[in-house]
Each structure stands twice: as C-alpha cells, then as structure tokens.
ROSE-4610 file (N, C-alpha, C; in Angstrom, 1 decimal, always signed):
// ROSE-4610
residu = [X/X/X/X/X/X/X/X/X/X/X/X/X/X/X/X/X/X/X/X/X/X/X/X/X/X/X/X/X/X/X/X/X/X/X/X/X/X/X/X/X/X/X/X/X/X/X/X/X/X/X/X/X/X/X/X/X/X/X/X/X/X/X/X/X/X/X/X/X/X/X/X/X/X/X/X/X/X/X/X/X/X/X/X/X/X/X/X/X/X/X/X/X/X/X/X/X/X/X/X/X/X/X/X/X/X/X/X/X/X/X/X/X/X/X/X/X/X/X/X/X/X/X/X/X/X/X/X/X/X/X/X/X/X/X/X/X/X/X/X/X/X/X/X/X/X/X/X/X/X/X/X/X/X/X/X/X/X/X/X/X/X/X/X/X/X/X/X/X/X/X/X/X/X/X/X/X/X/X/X/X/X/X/X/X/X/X/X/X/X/X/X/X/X/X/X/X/X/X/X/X/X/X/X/X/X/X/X/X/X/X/X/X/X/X/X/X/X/X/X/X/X/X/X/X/X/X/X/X/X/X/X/X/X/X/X/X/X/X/X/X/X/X/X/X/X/X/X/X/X/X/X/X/X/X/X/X/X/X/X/X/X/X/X/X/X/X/X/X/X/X/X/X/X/X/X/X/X/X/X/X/X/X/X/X/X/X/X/X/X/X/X/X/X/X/X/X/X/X/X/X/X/X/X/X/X/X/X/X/X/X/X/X/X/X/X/X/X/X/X/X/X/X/X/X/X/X/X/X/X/X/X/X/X/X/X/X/X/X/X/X/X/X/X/X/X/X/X/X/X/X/X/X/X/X/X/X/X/X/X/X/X/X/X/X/X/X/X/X/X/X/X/X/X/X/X/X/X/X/X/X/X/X/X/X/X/X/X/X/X/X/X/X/X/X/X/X/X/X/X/X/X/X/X/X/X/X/X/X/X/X/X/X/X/X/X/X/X/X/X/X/X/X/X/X/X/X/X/X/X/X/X/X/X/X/X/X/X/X/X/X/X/X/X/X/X/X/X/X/X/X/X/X/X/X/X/X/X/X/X/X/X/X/X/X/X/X/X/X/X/X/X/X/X/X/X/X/X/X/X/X/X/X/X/X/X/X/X/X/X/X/X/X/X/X/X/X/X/X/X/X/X/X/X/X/X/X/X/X/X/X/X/X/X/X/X/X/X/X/X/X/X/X/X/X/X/X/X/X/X/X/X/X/X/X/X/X/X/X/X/X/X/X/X/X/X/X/X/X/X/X/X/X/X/X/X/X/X/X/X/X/X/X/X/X/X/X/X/X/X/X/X/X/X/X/X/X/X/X/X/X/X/X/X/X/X/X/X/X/X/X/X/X/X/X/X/X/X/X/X/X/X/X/X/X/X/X/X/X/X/X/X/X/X/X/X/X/X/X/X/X/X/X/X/X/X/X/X/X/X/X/X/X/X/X/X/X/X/X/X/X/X/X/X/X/X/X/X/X/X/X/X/X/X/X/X/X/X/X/X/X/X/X/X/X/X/X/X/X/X/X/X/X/X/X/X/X/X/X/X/X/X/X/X/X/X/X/X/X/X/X/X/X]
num = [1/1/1/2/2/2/3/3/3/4/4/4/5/5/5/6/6/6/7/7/7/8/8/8/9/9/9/10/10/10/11/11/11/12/12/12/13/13/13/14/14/14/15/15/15/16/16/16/17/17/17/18/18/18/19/19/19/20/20/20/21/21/21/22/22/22/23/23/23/24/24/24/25/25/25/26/26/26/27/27/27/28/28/28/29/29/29/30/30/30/31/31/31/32/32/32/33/33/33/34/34/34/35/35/35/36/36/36/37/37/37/38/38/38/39/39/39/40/40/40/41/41/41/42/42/42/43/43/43/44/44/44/45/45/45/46/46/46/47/47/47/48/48/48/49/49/49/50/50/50/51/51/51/52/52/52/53/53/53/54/54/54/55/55/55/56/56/56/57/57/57/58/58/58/59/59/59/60/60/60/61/61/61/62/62/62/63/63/63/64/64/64/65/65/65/66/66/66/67/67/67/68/68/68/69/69/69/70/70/70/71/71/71/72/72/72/73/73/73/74/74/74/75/75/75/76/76/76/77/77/77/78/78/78/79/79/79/80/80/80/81/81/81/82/82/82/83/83/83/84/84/84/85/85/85/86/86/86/87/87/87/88/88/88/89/89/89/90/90/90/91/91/91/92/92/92/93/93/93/94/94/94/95/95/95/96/96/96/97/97/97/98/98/98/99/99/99/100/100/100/101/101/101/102/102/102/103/103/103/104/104/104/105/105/105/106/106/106/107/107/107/108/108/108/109/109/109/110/110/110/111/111/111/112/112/112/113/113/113/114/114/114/115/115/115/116/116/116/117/117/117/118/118/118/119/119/119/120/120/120/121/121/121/122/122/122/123/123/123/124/124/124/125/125/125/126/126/126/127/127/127/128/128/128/129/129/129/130/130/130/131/131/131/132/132/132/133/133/133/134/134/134/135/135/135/136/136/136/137/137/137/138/138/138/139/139/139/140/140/140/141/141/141/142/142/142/143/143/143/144/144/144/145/145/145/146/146/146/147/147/147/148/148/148/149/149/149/150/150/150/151/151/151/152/152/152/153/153/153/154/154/154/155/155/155/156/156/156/157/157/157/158/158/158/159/159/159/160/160/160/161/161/161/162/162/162/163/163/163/164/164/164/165/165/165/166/166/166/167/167/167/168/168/168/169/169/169/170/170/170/171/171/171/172/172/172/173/173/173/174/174/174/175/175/175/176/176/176/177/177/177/178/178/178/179/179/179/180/180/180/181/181/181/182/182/182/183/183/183/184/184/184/185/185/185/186/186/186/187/187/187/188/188/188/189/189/189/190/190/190/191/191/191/192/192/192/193/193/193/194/194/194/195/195/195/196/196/196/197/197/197/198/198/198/199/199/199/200/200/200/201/201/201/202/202/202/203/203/203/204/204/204/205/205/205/206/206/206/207/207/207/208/208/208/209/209/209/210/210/210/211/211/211/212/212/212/213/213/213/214/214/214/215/215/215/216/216/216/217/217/217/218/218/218/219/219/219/220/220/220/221/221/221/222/222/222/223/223/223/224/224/224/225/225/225/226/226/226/227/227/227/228/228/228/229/229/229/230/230/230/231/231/231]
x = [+100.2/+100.0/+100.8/+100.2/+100.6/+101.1/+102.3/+103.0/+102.8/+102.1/+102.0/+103.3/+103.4/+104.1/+106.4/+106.3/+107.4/+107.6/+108.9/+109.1/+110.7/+110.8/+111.9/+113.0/+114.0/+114.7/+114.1/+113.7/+113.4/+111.6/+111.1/+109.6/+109.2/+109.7/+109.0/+110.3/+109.5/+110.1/+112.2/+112.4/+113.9/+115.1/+114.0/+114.9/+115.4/+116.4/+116.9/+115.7/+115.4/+114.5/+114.5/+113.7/+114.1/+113.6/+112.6/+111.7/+110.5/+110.5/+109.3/+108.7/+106.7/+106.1/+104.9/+104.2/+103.0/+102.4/+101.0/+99.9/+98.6/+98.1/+97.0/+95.9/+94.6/+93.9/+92.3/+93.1/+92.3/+90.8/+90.3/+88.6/+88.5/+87.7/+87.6/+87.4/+86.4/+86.7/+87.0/+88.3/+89.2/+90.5/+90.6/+91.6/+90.7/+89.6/+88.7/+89.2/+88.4/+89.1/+90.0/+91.4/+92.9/+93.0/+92.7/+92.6/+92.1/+90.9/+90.3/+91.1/+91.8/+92.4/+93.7/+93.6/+94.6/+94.7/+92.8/+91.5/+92.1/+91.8/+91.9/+93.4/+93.8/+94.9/+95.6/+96.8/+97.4/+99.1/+99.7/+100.7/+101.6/+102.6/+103.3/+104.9/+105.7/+107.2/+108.0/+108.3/+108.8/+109.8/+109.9/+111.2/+112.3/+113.2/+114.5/+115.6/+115.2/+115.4/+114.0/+114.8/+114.2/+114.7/+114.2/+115.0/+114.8/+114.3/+113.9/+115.6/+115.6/+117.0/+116.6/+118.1/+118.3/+119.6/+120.1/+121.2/+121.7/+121.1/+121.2/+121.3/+121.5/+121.3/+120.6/+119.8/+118.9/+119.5/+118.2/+118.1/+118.8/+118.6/+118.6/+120.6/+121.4/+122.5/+123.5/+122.2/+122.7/+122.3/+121.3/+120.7/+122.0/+122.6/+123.8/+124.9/+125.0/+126.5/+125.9/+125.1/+124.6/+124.2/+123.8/+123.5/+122.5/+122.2/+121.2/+120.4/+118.9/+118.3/+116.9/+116.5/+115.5/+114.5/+113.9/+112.9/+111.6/+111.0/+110.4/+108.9/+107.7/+106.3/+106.0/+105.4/+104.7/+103.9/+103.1/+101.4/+101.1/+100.2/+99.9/+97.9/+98.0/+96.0/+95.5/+95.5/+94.7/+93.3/+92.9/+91.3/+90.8/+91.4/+90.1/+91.2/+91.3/+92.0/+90.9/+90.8/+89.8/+90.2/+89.7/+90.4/+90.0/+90.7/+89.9/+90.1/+91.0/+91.4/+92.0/+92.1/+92.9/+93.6/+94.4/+95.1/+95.1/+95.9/+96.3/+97.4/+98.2/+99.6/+99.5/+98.4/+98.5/+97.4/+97.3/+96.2/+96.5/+95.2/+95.3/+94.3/+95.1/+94.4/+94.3/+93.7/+93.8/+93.4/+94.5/+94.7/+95.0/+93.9/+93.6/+94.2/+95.3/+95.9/+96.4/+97.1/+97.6/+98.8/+99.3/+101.0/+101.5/+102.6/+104.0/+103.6/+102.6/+101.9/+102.8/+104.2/+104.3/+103.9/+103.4/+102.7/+103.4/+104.9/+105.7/+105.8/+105.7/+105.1/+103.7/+102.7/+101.6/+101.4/+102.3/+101.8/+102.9/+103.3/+104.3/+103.5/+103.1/+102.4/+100.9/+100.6/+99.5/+99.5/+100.7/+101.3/+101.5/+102.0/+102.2/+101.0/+100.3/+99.0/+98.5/+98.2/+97.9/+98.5/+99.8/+100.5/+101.6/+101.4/+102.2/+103.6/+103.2/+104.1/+104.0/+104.1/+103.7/+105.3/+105.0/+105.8/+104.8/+105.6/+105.1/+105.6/+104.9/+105.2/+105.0/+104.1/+104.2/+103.2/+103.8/+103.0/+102.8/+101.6/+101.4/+100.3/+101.4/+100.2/+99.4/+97.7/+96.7/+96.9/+96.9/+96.7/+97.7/+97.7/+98.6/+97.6/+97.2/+96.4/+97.3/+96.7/+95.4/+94.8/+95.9/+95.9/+94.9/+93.9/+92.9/+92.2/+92.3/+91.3/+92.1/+93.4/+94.3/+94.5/+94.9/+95.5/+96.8/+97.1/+98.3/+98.7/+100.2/+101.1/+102.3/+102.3/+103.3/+104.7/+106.1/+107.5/+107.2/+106.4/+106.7/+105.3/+104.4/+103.3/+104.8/+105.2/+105.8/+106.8/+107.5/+108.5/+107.9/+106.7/+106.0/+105.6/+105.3/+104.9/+106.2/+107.1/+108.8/+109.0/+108.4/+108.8/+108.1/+107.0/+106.3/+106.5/+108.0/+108.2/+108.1/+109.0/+108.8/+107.4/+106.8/+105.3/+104.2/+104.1/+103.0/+103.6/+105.0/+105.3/+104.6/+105.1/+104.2/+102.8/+102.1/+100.7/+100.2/+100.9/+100.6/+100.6/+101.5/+102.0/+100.3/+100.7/+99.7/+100.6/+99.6/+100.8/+100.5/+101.8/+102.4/+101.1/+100.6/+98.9/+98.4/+98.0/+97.6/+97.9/+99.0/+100.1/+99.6/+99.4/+99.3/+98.0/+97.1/+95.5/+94.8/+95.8/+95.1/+95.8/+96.9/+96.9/+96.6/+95.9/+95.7/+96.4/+95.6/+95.8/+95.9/+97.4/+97.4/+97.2/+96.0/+96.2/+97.1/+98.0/+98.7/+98.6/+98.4/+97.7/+99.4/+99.3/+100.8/+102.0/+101.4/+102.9/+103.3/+102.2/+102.7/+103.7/+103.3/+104.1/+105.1/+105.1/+106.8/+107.3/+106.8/+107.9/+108.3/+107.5/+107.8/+108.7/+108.9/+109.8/+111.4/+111.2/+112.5/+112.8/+112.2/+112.8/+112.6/+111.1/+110.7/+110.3/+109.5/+108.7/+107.6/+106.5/+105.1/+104.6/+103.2/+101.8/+100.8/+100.2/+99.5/+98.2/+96.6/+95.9/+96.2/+96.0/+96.4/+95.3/+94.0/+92.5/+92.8/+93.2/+93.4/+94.0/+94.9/+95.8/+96.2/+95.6/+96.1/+97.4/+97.0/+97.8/+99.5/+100.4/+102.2/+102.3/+101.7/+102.4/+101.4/+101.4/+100.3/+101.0/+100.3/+100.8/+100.6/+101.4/+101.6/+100.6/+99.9/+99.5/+99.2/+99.2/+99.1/+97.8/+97.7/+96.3/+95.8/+96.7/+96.2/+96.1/+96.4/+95.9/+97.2/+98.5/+99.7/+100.0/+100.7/+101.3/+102.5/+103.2/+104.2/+105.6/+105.0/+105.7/+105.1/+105.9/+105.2/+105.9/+104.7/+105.6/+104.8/+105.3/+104.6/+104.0/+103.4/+103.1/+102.9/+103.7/+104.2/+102.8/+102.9/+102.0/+101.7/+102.8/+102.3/+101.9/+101.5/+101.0/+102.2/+103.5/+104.7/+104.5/+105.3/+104.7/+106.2/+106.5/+108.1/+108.5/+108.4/+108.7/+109.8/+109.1/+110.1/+110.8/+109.8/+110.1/+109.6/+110.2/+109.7/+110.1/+109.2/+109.6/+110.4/+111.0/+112.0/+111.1/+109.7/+108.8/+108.4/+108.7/+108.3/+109.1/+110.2/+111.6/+111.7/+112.1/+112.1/+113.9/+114.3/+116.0/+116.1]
y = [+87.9/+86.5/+86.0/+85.2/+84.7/+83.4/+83.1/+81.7/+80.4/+80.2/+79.8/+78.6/+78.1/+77.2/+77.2/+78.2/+78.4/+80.1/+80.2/+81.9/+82.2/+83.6/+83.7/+85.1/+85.1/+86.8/+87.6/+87.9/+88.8/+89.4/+88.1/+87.5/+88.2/+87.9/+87.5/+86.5/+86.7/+85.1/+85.5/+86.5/+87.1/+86.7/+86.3/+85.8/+84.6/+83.9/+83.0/+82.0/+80.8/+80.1/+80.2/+80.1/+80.2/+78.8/+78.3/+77.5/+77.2/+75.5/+75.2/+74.6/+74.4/+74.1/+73.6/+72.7/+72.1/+73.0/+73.2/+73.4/+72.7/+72.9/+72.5/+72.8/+71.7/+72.2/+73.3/+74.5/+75.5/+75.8/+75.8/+76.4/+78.0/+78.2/+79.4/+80.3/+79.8/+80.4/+80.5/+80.0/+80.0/+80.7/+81.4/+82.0/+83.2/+83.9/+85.1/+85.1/+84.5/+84.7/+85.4/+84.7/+85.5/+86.8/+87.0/+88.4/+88.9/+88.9/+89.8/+90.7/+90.0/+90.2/+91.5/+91.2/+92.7/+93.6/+93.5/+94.8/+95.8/+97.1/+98.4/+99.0/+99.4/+100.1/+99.0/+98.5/+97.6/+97.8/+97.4/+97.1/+96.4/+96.3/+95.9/+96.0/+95.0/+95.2/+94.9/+95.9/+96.1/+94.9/+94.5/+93.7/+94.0/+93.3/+93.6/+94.2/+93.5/+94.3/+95.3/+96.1/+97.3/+98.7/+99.8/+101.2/+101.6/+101.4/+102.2/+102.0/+103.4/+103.7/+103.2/+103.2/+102.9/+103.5/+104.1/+105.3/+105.1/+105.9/+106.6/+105.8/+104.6/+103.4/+102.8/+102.7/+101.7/+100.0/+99.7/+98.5/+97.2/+97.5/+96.3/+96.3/+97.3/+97.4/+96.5/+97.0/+95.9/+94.4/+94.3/+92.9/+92.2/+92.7/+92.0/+92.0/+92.4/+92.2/+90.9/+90.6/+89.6/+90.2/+91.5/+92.2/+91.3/+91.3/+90.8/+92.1/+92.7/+93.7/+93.0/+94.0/+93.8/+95.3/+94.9/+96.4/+96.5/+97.9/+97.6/+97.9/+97.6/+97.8/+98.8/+99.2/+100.3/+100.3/+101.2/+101.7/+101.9/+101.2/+101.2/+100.9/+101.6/+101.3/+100.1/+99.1/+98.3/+98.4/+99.3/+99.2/+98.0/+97.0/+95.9/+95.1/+93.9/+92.1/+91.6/+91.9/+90.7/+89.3/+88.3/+86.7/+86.8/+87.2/+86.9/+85.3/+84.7/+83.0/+82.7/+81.0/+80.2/+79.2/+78.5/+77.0/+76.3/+75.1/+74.1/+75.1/+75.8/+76.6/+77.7/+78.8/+80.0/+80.6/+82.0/+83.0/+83.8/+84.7/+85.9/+86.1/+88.1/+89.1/+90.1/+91.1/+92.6/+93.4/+94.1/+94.7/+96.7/+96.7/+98.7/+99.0/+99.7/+100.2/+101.7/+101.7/+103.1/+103.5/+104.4/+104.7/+104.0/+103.5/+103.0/+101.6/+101.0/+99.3/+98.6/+97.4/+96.5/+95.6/+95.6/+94.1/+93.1/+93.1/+91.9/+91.3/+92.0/+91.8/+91.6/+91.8/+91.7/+90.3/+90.0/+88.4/+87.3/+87.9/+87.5/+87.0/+87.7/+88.0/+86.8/+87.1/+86.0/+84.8/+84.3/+82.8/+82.3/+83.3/+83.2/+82.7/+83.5/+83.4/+82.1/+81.7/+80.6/+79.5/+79.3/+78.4/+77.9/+78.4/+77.7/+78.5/+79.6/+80.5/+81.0/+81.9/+82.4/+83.6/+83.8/+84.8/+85.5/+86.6/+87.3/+87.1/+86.1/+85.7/+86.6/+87.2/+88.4/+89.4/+90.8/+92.0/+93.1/+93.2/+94.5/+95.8/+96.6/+97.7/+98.6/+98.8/+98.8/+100.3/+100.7/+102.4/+102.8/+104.6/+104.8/+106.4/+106.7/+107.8/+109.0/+110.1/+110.8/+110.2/+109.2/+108.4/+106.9/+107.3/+105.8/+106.2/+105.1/+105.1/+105.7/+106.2/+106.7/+105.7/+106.2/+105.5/+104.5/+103.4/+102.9/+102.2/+102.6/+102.9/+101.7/+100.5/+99.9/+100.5/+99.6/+100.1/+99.9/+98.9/+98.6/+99.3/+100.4/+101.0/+102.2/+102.8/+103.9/+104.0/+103.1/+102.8/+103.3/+102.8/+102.7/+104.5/+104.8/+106.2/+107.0/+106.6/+107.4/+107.2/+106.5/+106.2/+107.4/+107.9/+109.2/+109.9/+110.3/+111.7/+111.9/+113.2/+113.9/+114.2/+114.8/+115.3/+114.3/+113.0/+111.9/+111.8/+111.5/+111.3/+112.2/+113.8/+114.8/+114.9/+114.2/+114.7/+113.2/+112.8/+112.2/+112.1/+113.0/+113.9/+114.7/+114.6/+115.2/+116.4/+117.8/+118.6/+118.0/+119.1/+118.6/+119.0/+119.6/+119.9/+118.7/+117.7/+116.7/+115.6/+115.5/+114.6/+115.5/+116.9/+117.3/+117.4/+116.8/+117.3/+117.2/+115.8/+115.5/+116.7/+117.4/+118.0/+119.8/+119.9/+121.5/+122.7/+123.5/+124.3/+126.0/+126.5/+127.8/+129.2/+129.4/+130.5/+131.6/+132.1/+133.5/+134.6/+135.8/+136.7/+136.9/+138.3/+138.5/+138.7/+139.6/+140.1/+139.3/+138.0/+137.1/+136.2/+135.7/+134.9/+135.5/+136.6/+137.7/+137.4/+137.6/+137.3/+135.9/+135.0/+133.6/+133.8/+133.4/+133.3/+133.8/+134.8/+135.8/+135.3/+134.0/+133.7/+134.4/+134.9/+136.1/+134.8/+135.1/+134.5/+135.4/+134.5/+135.6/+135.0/+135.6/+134.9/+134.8/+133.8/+133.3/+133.0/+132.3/+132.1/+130.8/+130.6/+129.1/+128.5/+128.9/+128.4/+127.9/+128.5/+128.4/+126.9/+126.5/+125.1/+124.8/+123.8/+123.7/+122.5/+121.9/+120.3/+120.6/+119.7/+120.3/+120.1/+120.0/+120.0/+120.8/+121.4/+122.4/+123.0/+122.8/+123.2/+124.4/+125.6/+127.1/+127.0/+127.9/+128.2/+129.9/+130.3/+131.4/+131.8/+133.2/+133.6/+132.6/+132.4/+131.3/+130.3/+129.5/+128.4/+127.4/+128.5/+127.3/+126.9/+125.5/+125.2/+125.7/+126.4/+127.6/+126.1/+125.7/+124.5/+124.0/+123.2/+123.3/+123.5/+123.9/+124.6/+124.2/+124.4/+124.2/+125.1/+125.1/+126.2/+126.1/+127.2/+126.8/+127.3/+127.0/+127.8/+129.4/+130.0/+131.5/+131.8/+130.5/+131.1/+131.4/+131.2/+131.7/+130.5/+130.9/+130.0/+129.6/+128.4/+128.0/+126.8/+127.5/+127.1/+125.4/+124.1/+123.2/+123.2/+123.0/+123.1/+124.3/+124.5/+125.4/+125.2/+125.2/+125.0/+126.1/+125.5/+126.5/+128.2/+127.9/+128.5/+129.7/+129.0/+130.0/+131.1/+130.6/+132.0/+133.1/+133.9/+135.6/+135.9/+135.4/+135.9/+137.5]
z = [+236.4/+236.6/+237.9/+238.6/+240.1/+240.0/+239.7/+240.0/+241.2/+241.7/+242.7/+243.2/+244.2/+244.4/+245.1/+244.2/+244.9/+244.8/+245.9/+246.2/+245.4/+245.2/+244.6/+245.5/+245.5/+246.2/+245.6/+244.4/+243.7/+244.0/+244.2/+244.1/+242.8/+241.7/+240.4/+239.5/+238.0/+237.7/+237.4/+237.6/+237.4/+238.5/+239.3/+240.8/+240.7/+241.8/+242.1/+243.1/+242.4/+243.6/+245.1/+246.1/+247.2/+247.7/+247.3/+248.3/+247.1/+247.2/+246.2/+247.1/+246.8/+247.9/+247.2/+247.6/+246.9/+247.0/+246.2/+245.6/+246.3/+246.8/+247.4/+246.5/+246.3/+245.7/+246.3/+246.1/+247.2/+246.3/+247.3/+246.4/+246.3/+245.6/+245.2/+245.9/+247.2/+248.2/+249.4/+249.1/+249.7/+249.5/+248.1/+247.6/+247.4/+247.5/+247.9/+248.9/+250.3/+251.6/+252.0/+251.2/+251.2/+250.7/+249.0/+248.9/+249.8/+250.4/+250.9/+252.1/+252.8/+253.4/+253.0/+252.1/+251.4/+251.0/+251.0/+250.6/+251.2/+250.9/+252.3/+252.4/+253.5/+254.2/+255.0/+254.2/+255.0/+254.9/+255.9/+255.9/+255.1/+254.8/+253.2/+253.4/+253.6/+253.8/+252.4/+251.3/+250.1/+249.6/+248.4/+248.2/+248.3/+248.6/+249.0/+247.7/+246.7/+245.2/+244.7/+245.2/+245.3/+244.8/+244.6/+244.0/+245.3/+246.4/+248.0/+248.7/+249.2/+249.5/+250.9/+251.3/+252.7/+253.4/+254.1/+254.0/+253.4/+252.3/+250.9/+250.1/+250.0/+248.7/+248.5/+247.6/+246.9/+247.6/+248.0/+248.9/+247.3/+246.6/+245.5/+245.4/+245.5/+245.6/+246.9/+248.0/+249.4/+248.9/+248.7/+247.8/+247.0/+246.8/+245.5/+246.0/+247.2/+248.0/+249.0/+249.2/+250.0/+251.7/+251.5/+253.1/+253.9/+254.8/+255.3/+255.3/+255.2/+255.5/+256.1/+256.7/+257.7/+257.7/+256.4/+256.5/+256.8/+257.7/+258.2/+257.3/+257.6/+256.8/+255.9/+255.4/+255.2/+254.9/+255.5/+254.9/+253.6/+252.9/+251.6/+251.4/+250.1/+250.0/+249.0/+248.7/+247.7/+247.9/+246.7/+246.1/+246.1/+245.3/+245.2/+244.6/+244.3/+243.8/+243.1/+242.1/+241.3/+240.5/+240.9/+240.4/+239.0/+238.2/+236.7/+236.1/+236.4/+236.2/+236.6/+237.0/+237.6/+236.8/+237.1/+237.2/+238.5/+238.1/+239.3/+239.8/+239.0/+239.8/+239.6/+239.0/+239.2/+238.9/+239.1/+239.4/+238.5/+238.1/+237.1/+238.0/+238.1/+239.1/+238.7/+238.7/+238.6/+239.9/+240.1/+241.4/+240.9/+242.3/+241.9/+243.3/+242.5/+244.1/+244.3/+245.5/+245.5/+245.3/+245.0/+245.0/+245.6/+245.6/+246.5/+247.0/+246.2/+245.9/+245.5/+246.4/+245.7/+244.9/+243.7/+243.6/+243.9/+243.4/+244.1/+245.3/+246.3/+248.0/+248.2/+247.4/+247.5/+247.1/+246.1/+245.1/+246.3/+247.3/+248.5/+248.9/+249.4/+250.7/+250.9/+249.2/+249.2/+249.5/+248.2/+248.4/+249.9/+250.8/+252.2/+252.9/+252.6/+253.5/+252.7/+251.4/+251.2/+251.8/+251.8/+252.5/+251.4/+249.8/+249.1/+248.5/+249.1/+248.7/+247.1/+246.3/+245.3/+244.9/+243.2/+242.6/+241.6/+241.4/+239.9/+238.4/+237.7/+236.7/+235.7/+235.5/+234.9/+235.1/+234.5/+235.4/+234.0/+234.2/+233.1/+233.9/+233.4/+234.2/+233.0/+233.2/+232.5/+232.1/+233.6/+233.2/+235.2/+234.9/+236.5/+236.2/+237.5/+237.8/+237.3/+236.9/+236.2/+234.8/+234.3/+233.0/+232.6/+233.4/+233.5/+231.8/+231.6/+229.9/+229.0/+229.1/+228.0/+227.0/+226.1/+225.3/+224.9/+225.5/+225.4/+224.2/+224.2/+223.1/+223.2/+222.3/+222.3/+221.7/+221.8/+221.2/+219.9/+219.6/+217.4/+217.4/+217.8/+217.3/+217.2/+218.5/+218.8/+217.3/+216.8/+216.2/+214.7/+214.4/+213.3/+213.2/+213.9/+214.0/+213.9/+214.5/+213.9/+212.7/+212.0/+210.5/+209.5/+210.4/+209.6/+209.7/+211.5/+211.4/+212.8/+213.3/+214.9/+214.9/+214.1/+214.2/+214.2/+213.9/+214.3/+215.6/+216.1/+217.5/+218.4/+217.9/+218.7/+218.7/+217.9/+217.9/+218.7/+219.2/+220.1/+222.1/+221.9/+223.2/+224.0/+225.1/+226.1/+226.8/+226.8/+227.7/+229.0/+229.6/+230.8/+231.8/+231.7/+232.8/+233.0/+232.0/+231.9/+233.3/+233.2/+234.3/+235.9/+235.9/+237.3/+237.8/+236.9/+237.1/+238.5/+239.1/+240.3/+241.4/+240.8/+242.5/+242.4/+244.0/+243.8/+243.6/+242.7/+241.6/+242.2/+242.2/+243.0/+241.6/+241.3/+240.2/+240.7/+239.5/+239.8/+238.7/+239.2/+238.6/+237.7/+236.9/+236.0/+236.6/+237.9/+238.9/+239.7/+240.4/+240.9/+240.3/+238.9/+237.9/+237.6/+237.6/+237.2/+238.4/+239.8/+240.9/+241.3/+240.9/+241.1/+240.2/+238.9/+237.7/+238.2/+239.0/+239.2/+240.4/+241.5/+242.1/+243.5/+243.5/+244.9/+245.6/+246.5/+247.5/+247.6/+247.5/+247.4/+248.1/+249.3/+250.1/+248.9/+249.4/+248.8/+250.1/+249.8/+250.7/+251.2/+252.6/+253.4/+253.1/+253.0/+252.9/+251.1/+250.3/+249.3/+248.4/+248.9/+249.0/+249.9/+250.9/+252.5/+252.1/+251.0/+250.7/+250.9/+250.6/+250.8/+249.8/+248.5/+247.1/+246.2/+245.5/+244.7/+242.9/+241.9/+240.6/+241.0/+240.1/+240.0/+238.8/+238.5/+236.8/+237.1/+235.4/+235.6/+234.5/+234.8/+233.7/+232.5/+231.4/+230.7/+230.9/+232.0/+232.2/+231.9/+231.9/+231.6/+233.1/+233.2/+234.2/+234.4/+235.7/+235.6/+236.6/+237.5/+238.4/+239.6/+240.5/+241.3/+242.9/+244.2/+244.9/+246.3/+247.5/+248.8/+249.4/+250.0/+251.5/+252.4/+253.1/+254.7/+255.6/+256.8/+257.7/+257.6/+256.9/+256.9/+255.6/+254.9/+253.7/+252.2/+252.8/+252.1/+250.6/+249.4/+248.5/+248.4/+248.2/+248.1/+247.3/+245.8/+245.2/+245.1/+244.8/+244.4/+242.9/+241.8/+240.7/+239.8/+238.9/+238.1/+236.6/+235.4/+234.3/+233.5/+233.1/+231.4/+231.4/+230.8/+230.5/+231.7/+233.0/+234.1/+234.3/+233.9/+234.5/+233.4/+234.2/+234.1/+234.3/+232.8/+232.3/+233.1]
C-alpha cells in the first residue's frame, strides 16, 4: 500500500516524517503514466536504512548516528506495476520485480515523480522466485501445526534442490563427488556451465553445494553441504 502525500527517512510508515505535501487529484492516467516509467531496467538509489554495507557497515547503522550518505544508483529490473485500487491518499499496487528491488525506493521514487511525495504503508510479499504459487504459511497456522508435532512441521518442508532449481546444474559422476567432498579441485566442461555460480549434484540427483568456474574449467568450490564431505 502507497501512502501518498508525505515522505519519511525510512520511506515506509516506521520512519520519522520528512515532508507533508498535498495530494492532487491525479487521473488515472496520469498515475499509469508514472508507473510506467519504472517498467524495465532502471536505475534505483536504495534507502538509507538499509542492510547494504558501505565500508563494511550496513548503511542503516550510518543512518542512526546521523551520517550524511550519498549513495550512488543501481541497476535494477521491474516486470510490470499493476494499479489494483486507489484513494484520495493512496495506491494499492502489485509489483513483479527482480532481485535487489527496493520497493521502498520504488514507492519514493513515485511519490516524487508524482509531485506528492509517497511512503510504504504496507508491504506483503506474494511469493520470491523459484517459489511462485507455493504454498504460504502463516506464524498462528505454523504454530497450530507445532501443536501436532516436529513431523507435521517436517511434512511440510521442501528439500533443499527446491530453492536452487533456477541455477545451472553441474552433474558429478562417484569419483568426482569423492574428490569434491575431500576438498580436490576437479575440471569440469566450460561449455557445460558457462554461469559464475552452479549447484554440484551427484548420481542421485542429491544436491552436493554449490561452486564456480574459472576460465580453465577448474571447479571451485563455494559451499558444500554436511552431506557432501568425505570424513
């Protein structure tokens, strides 16, 4: 939900006011218009309460000492803004975007461009990629289901493959998975996973970790699970 009318430090409703500003009564398309403009690959400068480090600290830590910061854009993708309702003071939107998407800067940014300045009154997220159409789980459903036991909690559990589905998939035969485990360094094909991040799996189809590869093909291991190593 899009607050319209005034901005906050935080830019949602947890902040300290900055600036209140009339409301204009904008047409509908005229508040299209605006979205549109934030369709695509755009530029996006993050909130200043923030978890985004900045030599080495989380910007939200500079935020509370009273720093002045000055950060620069970043490249970000929004799918699509759809206006599902309005008010005289605020917007309900659904926005499909890409990784590392402020919505808080986004619901900025609009207000801005409107003229009236805007915050995020509130924010719920639907679903987050490989997890579209899953099943979501509230705390007093979750709670209710602890009442039956570890095993309703577990039979609710997705394995961990699930979570890595979107990235590519390096099969390893048995002696490869013995020398990953043990901490070798093995070639692999460059044609094979050209990407810089790739799951390991091995013959059965478990997920072993996950690992990079350099220009010569070299496989180099970032993570590895419990399950992967070779005591």
């Amino acid at each position: 939900m899009v607050a319209l009318g005034s901005t906050t430090d935080t830019d949602d409703a947890e902040g300290q006011t900055l600036l209140v500003r009339p409301v204009d009564d904008y047409s509908d398309e005229r508040i299209q218009q605006v979205l549109r403009t934030f369709i695509g690959d755009i530029q996006q400068v993050p909130p200043i309460y923030s978890a985004l480090k900045q030599g080495g600290e989380p910007l939200y830590v500079k935020a509370r000492r009273g720093e002045t910061l000055d950060l620069p854009a970043r490249p970000v993708h929004v799918r699509s803004i759809t206006l599902l309702h309005r008010s005289e003071a605020a917007l309900g939107l659904s926005v499909v975007c890409g990784s590392g998407t402020y919505i808080r800067s986004l619901v900025r940014d609009i207000g801005e461009q409107l003229g009236c300045g805007a915050h995020v009154a509130e924010l719920r997220r639907t679903w987050v990629q490989p997890f579209e159409g899953e099943r979501l789980w509230t705390l007093d459903e979750l709670n209710e289901l602890a009442g039956q036991g570890l095993e309703a909690l577990d039979a609710q559990l997705m394995p961990v493959e699930t979570g890595l589905s979107s990235l590519p998939n390096v099969l390893l035969d048995a002696d490869q998975a013995r020398r990953v485990g043990m901490g070798q360094k093995i070639q692999v094909s460059k044609a094979q996973a050209p990407e810089a991040l790739v799951k390991l799996s091995d013959e059965a189809g478990r997920c072993l970790g996950l690992a990079a590869i350099d220009d010569e093909g070299t496989l180099k291991v970032q993570r590895l699970f419990r399950w992967a190593s070779v005591c």
